[in-house]
C-alpha positions as CSV (number, residue, x, y, z in Angstrom):
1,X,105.9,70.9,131.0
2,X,106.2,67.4,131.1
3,X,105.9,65.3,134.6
4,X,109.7,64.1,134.2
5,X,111.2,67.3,133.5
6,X,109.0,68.6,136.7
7,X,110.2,66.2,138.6
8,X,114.1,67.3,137.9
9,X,113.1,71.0,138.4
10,X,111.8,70.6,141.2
11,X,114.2,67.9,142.8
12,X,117.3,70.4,141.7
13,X,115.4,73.5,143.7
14,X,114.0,71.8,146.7
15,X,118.0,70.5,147.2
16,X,119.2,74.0,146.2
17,X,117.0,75.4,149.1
18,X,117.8,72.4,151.8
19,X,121.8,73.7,151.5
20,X,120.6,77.4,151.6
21,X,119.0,76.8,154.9
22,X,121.5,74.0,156.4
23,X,124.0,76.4,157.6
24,X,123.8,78.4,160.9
25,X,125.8,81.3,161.4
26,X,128.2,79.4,163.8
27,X,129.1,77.0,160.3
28,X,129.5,80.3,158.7
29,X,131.9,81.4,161.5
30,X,134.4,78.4,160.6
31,X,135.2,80.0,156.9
32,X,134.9,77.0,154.9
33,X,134.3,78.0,151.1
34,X,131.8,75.2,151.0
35,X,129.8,76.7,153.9
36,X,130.1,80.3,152.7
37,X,128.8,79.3,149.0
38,X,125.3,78.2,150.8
39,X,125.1,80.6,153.2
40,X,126.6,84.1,152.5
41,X,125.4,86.7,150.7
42,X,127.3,86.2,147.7
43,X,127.4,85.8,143.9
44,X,126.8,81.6,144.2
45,X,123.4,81.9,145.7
46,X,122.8,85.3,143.2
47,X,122.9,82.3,139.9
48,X,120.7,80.2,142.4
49,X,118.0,82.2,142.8
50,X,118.5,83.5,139.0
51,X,117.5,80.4,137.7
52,X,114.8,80.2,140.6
53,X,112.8,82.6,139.7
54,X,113.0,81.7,135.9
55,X,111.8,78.4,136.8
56,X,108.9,79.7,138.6
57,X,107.5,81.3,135.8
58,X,106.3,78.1,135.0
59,X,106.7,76.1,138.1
60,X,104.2,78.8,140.0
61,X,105.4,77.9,143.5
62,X,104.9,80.9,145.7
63,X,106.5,78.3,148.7
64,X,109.9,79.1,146.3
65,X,109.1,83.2,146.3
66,X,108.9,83.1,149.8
67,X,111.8,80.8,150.5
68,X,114.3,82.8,148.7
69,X,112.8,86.1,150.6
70,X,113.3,84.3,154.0
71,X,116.7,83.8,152.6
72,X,117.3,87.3,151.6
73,X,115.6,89.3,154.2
74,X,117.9,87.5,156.6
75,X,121.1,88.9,155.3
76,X,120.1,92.3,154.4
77,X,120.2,93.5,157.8
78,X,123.9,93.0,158.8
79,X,125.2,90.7,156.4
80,X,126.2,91.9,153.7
81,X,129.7,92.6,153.9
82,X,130.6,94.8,151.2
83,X,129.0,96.3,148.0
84,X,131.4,94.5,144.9
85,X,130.6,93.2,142.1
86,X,130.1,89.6,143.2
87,X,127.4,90.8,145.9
88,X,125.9,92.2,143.5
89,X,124.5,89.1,142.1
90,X,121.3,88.4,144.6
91,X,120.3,92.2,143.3
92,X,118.1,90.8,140.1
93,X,116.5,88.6,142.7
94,X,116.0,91.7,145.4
95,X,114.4,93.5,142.4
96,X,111.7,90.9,141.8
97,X,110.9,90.1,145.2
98,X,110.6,94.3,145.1
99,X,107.7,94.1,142.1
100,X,106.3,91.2,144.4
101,X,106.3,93.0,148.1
102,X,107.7,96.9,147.6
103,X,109.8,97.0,150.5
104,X,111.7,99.9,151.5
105,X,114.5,97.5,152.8
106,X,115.1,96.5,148.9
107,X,114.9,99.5,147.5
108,X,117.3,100.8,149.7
109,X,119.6,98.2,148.5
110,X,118.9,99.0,144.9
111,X,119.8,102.9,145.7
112,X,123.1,101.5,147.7
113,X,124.3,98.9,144.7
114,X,123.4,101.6,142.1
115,X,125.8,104.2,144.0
116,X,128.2,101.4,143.8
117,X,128.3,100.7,140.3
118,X,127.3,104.4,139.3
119,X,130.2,106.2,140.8
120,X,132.4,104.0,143.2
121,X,132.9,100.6,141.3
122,X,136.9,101.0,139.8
123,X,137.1,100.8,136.0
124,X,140.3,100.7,133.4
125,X,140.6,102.9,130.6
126,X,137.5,101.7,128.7
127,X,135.1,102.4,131.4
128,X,134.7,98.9,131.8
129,X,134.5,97.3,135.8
130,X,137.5,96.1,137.1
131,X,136.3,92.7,139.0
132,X,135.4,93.1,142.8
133,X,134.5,90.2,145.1
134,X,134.2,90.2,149.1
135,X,137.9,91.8,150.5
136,X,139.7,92.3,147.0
137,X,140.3,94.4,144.2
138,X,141.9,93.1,140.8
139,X,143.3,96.4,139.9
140,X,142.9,96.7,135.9
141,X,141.9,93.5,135.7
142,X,138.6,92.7,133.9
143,X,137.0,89.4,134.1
144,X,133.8,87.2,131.9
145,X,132.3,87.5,135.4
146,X,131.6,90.5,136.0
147,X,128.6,90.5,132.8
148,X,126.6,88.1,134.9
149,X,127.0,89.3,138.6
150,X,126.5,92.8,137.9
151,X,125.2,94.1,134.4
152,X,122.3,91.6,134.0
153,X,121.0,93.7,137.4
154,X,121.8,97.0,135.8
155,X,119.6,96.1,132.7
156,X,117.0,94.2,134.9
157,X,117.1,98.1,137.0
158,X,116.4,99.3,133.8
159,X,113.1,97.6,132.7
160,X,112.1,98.0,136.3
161,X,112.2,101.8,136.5
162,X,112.4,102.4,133.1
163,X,115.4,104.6,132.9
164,X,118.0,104.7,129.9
165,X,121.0,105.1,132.2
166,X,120.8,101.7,133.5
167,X,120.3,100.4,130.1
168,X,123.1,102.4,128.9
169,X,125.4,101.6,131.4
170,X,124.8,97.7,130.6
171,X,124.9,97.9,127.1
172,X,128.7,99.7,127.7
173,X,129.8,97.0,129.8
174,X,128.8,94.2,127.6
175,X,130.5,96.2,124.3
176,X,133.2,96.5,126.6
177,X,134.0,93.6,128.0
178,X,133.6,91.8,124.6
179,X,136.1,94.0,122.9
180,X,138.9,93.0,125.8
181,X,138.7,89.8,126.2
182,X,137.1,88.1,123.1
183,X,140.2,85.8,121.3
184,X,140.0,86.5,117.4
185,X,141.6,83.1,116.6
186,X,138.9,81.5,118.1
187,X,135.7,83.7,118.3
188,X,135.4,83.1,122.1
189,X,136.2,84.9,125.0
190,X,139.5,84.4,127.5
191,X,138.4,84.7,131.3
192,X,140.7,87.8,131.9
193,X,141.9,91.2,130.3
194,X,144.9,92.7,132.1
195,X,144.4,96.4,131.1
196,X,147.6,97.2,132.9
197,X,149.8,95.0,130.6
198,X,147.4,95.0,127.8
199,X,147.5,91.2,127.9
200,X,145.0,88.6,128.3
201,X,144.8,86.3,131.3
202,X,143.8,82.9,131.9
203,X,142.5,81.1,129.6
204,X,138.9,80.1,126.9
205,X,137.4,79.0,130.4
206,X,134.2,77.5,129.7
207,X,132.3,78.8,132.7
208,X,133.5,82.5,131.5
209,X,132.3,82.1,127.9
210,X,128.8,81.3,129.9
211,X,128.8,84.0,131.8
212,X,129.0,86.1,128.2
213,X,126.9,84.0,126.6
214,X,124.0,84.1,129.1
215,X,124.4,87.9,130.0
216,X,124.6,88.7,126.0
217,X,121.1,87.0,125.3
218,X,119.5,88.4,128.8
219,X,120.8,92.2,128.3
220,X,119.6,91.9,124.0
221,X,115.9,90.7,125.3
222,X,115.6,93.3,128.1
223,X,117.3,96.4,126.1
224,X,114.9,95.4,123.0
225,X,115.4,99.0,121.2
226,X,117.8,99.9,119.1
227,X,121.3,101.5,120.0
228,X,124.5,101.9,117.7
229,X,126.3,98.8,119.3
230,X,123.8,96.3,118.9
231,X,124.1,94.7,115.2
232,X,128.2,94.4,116.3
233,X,127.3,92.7,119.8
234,X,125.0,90.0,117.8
235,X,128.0,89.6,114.9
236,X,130.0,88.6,117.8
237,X,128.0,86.4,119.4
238,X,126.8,84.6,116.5
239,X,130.5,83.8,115.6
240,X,131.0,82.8,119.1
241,X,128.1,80.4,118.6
242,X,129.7,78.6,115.8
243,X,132.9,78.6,117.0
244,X,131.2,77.0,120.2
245,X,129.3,74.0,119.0
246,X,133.0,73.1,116.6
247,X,134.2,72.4,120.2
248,X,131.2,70.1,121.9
249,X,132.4,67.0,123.0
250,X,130.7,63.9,121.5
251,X,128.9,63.4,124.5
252,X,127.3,66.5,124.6
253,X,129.1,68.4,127.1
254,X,132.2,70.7,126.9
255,X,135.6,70.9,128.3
256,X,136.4,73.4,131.8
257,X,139.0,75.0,128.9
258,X,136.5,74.7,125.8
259,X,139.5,74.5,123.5
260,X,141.7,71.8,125.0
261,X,140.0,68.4,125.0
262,X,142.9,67.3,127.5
263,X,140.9,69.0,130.5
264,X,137.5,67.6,131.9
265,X,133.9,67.4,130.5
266,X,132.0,70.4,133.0
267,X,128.4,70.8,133.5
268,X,127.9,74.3,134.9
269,X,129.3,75.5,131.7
270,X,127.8,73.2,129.2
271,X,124.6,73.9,131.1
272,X,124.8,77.6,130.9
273,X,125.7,76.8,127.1
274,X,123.1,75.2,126.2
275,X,120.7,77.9,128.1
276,X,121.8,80.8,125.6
277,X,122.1,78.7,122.8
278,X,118.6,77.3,123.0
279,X,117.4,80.7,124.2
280,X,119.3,82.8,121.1
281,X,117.6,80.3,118.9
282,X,113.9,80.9,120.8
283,X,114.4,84.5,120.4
284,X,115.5,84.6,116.5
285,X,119.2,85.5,117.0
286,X,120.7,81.9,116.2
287,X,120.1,79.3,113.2
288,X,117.6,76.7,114.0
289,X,120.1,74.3,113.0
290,X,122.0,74.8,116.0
291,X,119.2,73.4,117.9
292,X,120.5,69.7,118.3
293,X,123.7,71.0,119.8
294,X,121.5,72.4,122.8
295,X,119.4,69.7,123.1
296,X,122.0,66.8,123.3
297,X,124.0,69.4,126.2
298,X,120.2,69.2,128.0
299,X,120.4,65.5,127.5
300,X,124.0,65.0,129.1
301,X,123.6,67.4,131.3
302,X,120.1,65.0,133.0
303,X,122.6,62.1,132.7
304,X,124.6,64.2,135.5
305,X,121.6,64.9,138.4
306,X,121.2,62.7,140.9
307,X,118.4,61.0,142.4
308,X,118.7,64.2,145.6
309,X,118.8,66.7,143.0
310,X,122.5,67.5,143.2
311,X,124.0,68.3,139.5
312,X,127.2,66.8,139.4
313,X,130.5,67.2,137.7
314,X,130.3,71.2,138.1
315,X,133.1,72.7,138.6
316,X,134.4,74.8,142.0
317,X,134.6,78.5,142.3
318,X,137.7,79.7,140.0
319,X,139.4,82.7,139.9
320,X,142.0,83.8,136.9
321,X,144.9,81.1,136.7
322,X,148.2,81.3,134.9
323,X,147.7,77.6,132.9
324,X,145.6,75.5,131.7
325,X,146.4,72.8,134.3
326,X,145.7,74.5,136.8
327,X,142.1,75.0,135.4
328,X,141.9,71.6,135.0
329,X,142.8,70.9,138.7
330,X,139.6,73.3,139.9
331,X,137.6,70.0,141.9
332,X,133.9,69.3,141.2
333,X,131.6,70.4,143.9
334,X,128.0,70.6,144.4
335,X,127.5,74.3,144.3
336,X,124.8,77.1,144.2
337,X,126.0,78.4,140.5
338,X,125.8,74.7,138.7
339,X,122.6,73.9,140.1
340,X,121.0,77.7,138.8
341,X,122.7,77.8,135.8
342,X,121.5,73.5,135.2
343,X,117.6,75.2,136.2
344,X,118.0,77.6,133.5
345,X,119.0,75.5,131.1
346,X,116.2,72.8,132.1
347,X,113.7,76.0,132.0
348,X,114.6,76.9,128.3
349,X,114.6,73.0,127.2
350,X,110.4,73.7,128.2
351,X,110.1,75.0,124.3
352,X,112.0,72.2,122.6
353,X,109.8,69.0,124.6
């Protein structure tokens, strides 16, 4: 790894970590959404420490391993609120530390999160999860989300133990979610499926089509066997691919509503782009060609890091909205999410220096 792409890493982590540990629990008290991103147990800080512990593969900083296990152990006590989809987002990161310490405390979790998604979790008619966060339900409503907060784990609990079920149950989900909400007209994926209407909601948010994008590529190298969805889920996501780089902006970046160059240039999205693209190429399931589409994303997406390691023009937490302005009225923030999902992206850039 080169010294300047180092230095970024490592800048973008050792911020990430300085607003994990800012917050006291009197902050957290106050309920500010900015607060709560950094400190609760949550799906922002479950992309965080995603994109962490990728990092660190290379990076070999066991001061990071033990930071995000201060982090972690802290909460499991009496802090997690609920068991949801969302929370379930830190559990990739609970399985590694487990590998790294085997404690009881984690594996418990695992058995408790499992339970959750195994037999409690609400579905619609395809068996795919309704979305879940802290406090609420979105009955028959399935969202992009959900691939990256909980199926990643469920295929992650698979390699671990080494146990079909888990890998079946993530392979399901992806199908699943890609036949509700994927748009035929344009090959990508709306953020919402309203199972209850039979209707799509929301719109081609670009975040969303990361979450798929990212989850499809992670769940296809950790389920590397064969299984009868598996040549359809690639045919999908190749023609999402395409579709995808048609809509890059010139400057490398793409729009929070990938299809309507009226709303603004995002990097969480074009960040977590430009990690599965790069990473379908690396792993034989894109065209090489494609490559300069990820590389000039890596290269507007440095253009957006500051000098304290804050990645910039990422957009806020969004839920499913009825327009596309409102989308495009979702502030930028400095948040846990854009700064994992820009370490991924910097990680997989590693093969292409």
């Amino acid at each position: 790894m080169n010294r300047d792409l180092l230095d970024i890493l490592n800048r973008i982590i050792d911020q990430t970590f300085k607003f994990a540990f800012k917050y006291s629990e009197d902050d957290y008290k106050k309920n500010d959404k900015n607060i709560n991103r950094w400190y609760n147990w949550d799906w922002c800080m479950g992309v965080a420490f995603y994109g962490i512990f990728k990092a660190n593969k290379y990076l070999n900083n066991n001061d990071y391993i033990k930071l995000m296990k201060k982090w972690i152990d802290f909460r499991i006590k009496d802090k997690i609120q609920t068991l949801c989809i969302n929370t379930c987002a830190l559990m990739t990161s609970v399985l590694k530390l487990n590998e790294l310490y085997k404690d009881y405390n984690y594996e418990k979790l695992s058995v408790d999160f499992d339970e959750y998604l195994f037999k409690t979790a609400p579905r619609v008619f395809n068996k795919a999860y309704v979305h879940t966060v802290i406090n609420k339900i979105f009955l028959g409503k399935v969202w992009a989300d959900t691939l990256f907060m909980a199926c990643i784990y469920l295929a992650e609990k698979g390699r671990y133990q080494n146990k079909h079920i888990y890998y079946n149950e993530s392979i399901n989900q992806l199908y699943n979610h890609m036949k509700c909400l994927l748009d035929s007209d344009t090959n990508l994926f709306y953020h919402c499926w309203n199972d209850l209407q039979k209707v799509h909601e929301g719109v081609i948010w670009g975040r969303g089509n990361a979450w798929i994008l990212i989850s499809t590529i992670e769940i296809l190298e950790l389920i590397n066997v064969d299984f009868p969805e598996k040549e359809e889920i690639k045919e999908i996501i190749r023609n999402f691919i395409r579709s995808l780089v048609e809509f890059q902006d010139k400057s490398g970046l793409w729009h929070t509503v990938i299809n309507n160059k009226d709303t603004y240039l995002e990097t969480s999205s074009s960040a977590g782009f430009a990690y599965g693209l790069l990473k379908g190429i690396r792993l034989g399931l894109f065209d090489s060609n494609l490559k300069e589409a990820g590389i000039k994303a890596i290269r507007a997406i440095i253009k957006n890091i500051d000098k304290e390691g804050n990645v910039l023009y990422g957009s806020s937490g969004t839920a499913v909205k009825e327009s596309v302005e409102e989308y495009n009225k979702i502030p930028y923030e400095i948040t846990p999410f854009t700064q994992g999902l820009t370490i991924l992206a910097l990680t997989e850039f590693v093969f292409y220096e």
